[in-house]
BALOBA-1460 file (C-alpha; in Angstrom, 3 decimals):
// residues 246
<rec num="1" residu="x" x="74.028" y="64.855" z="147.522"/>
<rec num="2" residu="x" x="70.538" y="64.101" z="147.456"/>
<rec num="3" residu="x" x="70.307" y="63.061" z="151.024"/>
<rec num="4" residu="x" x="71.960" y="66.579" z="151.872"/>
<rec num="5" residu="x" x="69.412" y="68.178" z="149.761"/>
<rec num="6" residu="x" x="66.662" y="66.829" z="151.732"/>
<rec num="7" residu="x" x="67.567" y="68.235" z="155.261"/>
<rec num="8" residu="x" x="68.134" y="71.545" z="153.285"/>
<rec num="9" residu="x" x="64.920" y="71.068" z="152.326"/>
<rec num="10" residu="x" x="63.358" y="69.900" z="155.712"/>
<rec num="11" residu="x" x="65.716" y="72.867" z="157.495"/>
<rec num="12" residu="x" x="63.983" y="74.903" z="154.790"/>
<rec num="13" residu="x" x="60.142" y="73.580" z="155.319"/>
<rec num="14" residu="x" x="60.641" y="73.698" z="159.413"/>
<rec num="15" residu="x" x="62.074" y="77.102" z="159.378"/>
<rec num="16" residu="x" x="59.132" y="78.971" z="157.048"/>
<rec num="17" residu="x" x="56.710" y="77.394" z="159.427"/>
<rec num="18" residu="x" x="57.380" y="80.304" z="161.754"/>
<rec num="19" residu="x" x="55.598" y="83.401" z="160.578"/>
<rec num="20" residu="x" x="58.171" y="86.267" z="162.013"/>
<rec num="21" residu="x" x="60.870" y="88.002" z="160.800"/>
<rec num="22" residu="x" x="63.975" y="86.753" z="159.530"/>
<rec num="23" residu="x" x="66.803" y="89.356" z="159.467"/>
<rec num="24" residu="x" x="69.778" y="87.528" z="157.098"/>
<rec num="25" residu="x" x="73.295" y="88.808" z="158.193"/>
<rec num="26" residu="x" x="76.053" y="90.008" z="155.498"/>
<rec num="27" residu="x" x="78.678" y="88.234" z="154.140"/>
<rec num="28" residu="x" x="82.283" y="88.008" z="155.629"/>
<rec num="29" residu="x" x="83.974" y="89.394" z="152.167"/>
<rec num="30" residu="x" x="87.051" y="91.409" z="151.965"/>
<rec num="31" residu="x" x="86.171" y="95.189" z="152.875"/>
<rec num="32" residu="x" x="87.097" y="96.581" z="149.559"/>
<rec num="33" residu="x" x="84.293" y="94.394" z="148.218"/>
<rec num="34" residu="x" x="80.666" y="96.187" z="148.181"/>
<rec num="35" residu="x" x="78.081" y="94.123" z="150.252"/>
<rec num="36" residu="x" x="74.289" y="94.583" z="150.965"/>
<rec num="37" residu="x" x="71.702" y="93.277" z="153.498"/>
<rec num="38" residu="x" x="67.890" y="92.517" z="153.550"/>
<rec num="39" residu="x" x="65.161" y="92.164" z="155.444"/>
<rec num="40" residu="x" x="62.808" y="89.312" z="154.765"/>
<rec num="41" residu="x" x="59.036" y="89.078" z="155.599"/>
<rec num="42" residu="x" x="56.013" y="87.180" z="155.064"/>
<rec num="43" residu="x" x="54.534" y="89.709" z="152.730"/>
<rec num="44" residu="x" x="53.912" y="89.205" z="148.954"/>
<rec num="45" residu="x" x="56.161" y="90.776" z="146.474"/>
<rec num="46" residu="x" x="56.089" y="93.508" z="144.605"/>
<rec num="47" residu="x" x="53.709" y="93.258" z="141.530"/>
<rec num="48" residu="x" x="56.245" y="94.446" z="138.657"/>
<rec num="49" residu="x" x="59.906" y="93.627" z="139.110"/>
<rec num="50" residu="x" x="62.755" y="95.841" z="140.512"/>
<rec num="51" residu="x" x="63.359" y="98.572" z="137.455"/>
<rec num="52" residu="x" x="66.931" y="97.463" z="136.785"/>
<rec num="53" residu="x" x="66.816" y="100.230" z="133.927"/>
<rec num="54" residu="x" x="66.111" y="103.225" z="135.553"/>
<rec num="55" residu="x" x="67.392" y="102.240" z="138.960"/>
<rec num="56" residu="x" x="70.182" y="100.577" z="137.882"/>
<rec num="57" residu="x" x="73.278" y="100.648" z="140.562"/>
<rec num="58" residu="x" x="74.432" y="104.148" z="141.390"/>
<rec num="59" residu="x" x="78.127" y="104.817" z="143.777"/>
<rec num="60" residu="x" x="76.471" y="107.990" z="144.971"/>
<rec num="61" residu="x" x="72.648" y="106.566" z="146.526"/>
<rec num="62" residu="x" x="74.318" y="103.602" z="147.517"/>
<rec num="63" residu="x" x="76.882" y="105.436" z="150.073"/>
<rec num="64" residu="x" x="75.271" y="108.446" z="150.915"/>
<rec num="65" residu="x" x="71.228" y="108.406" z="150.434"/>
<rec num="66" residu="x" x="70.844" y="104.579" z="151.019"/>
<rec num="67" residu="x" x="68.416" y="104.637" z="148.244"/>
<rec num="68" residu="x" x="66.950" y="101.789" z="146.017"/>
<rec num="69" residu="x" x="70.207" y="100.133" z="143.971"/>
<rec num="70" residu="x" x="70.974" y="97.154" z="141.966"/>
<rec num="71" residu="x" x="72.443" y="94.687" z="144.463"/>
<rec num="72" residu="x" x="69.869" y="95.605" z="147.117"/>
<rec num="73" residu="x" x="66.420" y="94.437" z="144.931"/>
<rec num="74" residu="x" x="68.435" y="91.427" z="143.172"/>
<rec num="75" residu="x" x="66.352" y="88.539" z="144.452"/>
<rec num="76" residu="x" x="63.223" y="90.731" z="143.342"/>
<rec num="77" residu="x" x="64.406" y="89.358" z="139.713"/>
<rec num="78" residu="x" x="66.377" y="86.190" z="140.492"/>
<rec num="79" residu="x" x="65.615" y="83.057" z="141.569"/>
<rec num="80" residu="x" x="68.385" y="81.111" z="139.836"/>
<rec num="81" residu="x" x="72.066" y="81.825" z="140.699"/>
<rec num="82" residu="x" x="75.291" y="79.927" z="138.852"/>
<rec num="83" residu="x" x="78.765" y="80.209" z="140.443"/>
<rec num="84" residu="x" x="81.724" y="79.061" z="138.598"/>
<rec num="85" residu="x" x="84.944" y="80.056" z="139.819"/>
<rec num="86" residu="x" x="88.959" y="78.659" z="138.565"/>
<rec num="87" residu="x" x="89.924" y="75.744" z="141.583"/>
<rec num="88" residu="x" x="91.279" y="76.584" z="144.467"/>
<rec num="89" residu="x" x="89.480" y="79.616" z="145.505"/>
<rec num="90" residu="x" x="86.970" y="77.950" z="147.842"/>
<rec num="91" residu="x" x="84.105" y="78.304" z="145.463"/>
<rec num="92" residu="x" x="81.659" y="76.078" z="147.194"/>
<rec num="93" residu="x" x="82.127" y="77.866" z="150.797"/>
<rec num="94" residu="x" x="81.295" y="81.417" z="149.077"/>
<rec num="95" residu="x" x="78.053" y="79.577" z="147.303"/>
<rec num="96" residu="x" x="77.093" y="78.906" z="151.217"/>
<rec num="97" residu="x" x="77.345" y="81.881" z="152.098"/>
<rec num="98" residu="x" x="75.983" y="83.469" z="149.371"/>
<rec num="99" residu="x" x="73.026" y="81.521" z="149.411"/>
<rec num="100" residu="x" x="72.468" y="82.001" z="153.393"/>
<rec num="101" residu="x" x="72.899" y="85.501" z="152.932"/>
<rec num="102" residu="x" x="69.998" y="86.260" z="150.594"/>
<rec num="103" residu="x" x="67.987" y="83.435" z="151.784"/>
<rec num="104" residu="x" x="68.141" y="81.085" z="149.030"/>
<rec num="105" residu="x" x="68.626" y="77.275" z="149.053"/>
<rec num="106" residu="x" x="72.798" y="76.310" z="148.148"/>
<rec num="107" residu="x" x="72.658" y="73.000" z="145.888"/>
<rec num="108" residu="x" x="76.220" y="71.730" z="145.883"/>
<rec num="109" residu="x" x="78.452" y="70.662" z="143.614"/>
<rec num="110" residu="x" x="77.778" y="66.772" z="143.268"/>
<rec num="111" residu="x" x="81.175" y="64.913" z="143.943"/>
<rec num="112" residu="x" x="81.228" y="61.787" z="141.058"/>
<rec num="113" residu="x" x="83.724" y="60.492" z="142.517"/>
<rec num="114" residu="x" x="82.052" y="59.394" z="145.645"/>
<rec num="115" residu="x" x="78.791" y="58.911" z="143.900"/>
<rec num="116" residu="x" x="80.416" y="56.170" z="141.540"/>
<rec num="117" residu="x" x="83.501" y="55.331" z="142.759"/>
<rec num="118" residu="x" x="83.752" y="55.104" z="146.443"/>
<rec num="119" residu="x" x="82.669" y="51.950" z="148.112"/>
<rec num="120" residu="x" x="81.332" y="51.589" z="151.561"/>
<rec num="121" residu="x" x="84.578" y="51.127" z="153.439"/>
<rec num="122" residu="x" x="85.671" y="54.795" z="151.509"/>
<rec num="123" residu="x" x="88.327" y="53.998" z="149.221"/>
<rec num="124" residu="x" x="87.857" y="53.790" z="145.131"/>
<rec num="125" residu="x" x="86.497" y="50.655" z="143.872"/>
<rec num="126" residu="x" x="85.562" y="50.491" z="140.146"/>
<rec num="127" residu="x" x="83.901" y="46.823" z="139.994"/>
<rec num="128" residu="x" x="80.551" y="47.821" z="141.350"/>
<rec num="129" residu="x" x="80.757" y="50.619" z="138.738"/>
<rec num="130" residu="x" x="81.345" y="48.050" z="135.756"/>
<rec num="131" residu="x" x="78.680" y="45.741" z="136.885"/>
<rec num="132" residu="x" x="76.447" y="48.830" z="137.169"/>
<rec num="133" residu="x" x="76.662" y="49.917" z="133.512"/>
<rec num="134" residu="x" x="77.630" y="46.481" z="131.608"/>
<rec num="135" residu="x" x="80.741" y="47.718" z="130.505"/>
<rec num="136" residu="x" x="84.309" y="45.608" z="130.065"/>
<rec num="137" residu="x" x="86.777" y="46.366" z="132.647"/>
<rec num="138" residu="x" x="89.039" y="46.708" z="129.552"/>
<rec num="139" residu="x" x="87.131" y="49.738" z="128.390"/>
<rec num="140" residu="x" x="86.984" y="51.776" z="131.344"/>
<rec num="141" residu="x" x="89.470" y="53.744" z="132.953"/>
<rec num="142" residu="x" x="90.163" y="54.268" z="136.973"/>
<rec num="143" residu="x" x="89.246" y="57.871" z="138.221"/>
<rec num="144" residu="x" x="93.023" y="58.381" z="138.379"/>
<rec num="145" residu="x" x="93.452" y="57.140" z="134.475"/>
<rec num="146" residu="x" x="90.238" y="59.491" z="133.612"/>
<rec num="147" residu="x" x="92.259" y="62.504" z="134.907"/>
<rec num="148" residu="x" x="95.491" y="61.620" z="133.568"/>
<rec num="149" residu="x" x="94.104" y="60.660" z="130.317"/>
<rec num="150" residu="x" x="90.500" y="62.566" z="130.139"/>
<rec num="151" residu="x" x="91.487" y="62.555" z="125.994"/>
<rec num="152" residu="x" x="91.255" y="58.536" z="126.206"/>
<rec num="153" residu="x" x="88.250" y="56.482" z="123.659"/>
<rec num="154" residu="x" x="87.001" y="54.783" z="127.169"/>
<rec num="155" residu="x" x="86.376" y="58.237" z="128.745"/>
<rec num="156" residu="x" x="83.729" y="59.206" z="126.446"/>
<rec num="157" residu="x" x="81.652" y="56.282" z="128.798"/>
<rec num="158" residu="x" x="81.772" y="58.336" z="131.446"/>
<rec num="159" residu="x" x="79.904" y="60.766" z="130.298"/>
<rec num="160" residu="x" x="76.609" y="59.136" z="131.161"/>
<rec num="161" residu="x" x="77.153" y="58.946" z="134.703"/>
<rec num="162" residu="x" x="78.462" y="61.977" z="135.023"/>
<rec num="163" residu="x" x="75.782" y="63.930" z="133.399"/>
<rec num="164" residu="x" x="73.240" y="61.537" z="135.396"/>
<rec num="165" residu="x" x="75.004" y="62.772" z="138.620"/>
<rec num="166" residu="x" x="74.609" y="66.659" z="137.279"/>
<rec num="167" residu="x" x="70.898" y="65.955" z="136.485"/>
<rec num="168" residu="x" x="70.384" y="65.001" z="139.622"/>
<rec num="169" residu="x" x="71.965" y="68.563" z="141.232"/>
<rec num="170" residu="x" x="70.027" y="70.603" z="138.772"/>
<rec num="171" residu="x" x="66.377" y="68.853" z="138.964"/>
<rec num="172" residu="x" x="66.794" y="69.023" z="142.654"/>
<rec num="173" residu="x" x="67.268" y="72.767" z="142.464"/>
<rec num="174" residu="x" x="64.601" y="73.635" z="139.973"/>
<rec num="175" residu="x" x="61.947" y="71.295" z="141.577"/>
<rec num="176" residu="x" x="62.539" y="73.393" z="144.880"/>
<rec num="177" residu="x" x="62.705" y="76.427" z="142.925"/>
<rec num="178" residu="x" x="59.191" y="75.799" z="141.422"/>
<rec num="179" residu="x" x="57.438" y="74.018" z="144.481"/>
<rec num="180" residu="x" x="58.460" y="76.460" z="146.902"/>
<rec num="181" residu="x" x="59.354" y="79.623" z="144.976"/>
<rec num="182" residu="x" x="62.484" y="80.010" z="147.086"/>
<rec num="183" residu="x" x="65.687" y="80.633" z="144.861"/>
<rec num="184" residu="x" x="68.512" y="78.353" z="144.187"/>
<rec num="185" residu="x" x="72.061" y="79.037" z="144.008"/>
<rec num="186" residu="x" x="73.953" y="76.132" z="142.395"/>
<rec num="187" residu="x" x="77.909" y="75.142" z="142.722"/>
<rec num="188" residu="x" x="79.157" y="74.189" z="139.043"/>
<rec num="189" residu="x" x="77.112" y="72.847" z="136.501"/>
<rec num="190" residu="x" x="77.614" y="70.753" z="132.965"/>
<rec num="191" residu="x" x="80.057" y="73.164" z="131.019"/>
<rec num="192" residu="x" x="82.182" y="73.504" z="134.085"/>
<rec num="193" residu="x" x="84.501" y="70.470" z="133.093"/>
<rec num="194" residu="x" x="86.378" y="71.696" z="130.329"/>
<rec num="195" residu="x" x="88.010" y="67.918" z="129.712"/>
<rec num="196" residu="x" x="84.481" y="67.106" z="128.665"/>
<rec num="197" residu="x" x="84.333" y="69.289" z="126.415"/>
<rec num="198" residu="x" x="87.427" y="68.358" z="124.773"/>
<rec num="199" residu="x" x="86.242" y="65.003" z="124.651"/>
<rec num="200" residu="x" x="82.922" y="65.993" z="123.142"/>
<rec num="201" residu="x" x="84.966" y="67.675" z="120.503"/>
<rec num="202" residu="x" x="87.193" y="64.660" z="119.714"/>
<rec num="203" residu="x" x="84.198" y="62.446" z="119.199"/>
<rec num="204" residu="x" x="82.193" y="65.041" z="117.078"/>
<rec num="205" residu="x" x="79.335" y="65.617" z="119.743"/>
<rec num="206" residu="x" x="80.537" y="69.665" z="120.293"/>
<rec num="207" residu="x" x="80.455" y="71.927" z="117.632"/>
<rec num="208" residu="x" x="84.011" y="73.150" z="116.515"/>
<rec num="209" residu="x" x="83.465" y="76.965" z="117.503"/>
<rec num="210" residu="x" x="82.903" y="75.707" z="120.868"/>
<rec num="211" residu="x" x="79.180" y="77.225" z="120.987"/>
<rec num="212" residu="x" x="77.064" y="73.970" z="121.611"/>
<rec num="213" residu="x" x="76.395" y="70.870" z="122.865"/>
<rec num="214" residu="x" x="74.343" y="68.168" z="121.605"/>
<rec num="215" residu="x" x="73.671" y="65.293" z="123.755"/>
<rec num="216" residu="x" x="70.727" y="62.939" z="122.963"/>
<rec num="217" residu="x" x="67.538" y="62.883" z="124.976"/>
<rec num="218" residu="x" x="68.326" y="59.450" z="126.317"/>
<rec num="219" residu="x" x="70.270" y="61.361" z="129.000"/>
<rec num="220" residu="x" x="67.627" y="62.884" z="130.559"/>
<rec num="221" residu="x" x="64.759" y="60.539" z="132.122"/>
<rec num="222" residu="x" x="62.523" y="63.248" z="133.376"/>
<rec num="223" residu="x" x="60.944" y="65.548" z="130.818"/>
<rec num="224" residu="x" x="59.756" y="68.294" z="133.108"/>
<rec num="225" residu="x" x="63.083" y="69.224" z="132.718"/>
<rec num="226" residu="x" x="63.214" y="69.144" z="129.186"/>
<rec num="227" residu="x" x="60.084" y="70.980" z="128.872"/>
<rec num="228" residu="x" x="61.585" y="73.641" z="130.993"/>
<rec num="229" residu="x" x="65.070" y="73.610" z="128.910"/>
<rec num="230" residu="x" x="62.503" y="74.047" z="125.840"/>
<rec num="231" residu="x" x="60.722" y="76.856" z="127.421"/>
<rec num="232" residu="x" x="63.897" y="78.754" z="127.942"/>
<rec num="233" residu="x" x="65.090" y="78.375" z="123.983"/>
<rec num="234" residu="x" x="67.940" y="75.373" z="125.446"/>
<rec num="235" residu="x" x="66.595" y="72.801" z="123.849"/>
<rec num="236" residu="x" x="65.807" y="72.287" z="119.743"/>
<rec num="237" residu="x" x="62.513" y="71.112" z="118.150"/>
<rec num="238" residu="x" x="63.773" y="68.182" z="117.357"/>
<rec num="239" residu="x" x="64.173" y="66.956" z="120.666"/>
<rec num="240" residu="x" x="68.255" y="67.293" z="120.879"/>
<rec num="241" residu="x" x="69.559" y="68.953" z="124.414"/>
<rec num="242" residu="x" x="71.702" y="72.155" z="122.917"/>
<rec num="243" residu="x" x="73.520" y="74.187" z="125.840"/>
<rec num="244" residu="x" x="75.180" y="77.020" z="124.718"/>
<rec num="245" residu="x" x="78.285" y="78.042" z="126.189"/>
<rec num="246" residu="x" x="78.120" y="81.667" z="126.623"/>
């Protein structure tokens, strides 16, 4: 992923070099569903924010006085969009497209599998992935025995690289984010996999009214991020990472 995220990033920087227009075309969405389109220039914003209260989304401007409306002033407000969707609805293609259509940056889902599983000739090799962590062979499930299984003792180990992996997607969004001031739109995220959950339940690490998470800090290795988390009420004063599932 992060290689990906770097010529999004390049595409990104070589493309702003160019001070002209950029007109961003709609989405192709099925015609009963509303859709907008913007004009982007290389003027500052607005000083206050788009008055979602007053000009909240009206049927009647929208259609026949194409006046100001909810979906048309969104990214005034918004920099940070999260898309989670059930499988098999092509999730990750409508992130594209959302993101190209409002001119925001698409961080993808990361794929764990290939990240810690897939060797260099492409097929599933778990060796490199035991000598990588120190862990007994015995103790650590195939991908294949993970999804079977995700209730197994030997899953709850792989919960460190996949949350590693899911760092990695969400620090490369908010560094862009902040550096550039560009929005992100991001594919998944940590409370997407409902077997972890489960698993974080079994072992006591997940609250029984399913409201929180508590993972320790030894997860994270870069605490910008937990000073943003902190700044935004997810994280405790004590230092533990508590997501709320909302």
């Amino acid at each position: 992923m992060s290689s990906g995220v770097a010529a999004s990033l390049r595409r990104v920087f070589l493309a702003n070099q160019h001070h002209r227009l950029l007109i961003v075309s709609t989405c192709l969405i099925p015609q009963n569903h509303r859709t907008f389109s913007m004009q982007y220039k290389d003027t500052e914003k607005p000083a206050h924010p788009f008055d979602y209260v007053n000009k909240n989304y009206n049927f009647f401007r929208h259609y026949y006085l194409g006046g100001h409306y909810t979906l048309a002033n969104i990214h005034d407000n918004t920099l940070f969009f999260h898309v989670e969707s059930n499988f098999g609805v092509r999730r990750s293609d409508f992130v594209k497209r959302l993101a190209n259509h409002i001119g925001f940056l698409p961080i993808s889902k990361p794929d764990v599998d290939r990240m810690h599983f897939v060797d260099e000739t492409g097929t599933i090799n778990t060796r490199q992935f035991h000598n990588d962590y120190c862990l007994p062979r015995d103790y650590m499930p195939s991908p294949e025995e993970w999804h079977l299984n995700p209730n197994h003792h030997a899953s709850v180990r792989l919960l460190r690289p996949l949350l590693q992996t899911m760092t990695y997607q969400l620090r490369m969004g908010l560094s862009h984010m902040f550096s550039t001031g560009q929005g992100i739109v991001m594919d998944r995220s940590y409370w997407s996999y409902y077997p972890i959950l489960n698993i974080l339940r079994d072992f006591g690490l997940i609250s029984q009214d399913g409201q929180g998470i508590v993972m320790d800090r030894s997860y994270w290795s870069y605490y910008p991020i937990l000073n943003i988390l902190r700044d935004f009420g997810l994280i405790s004063q004590d230092g533990k990472i508590l997501f709320f599932l909302q």
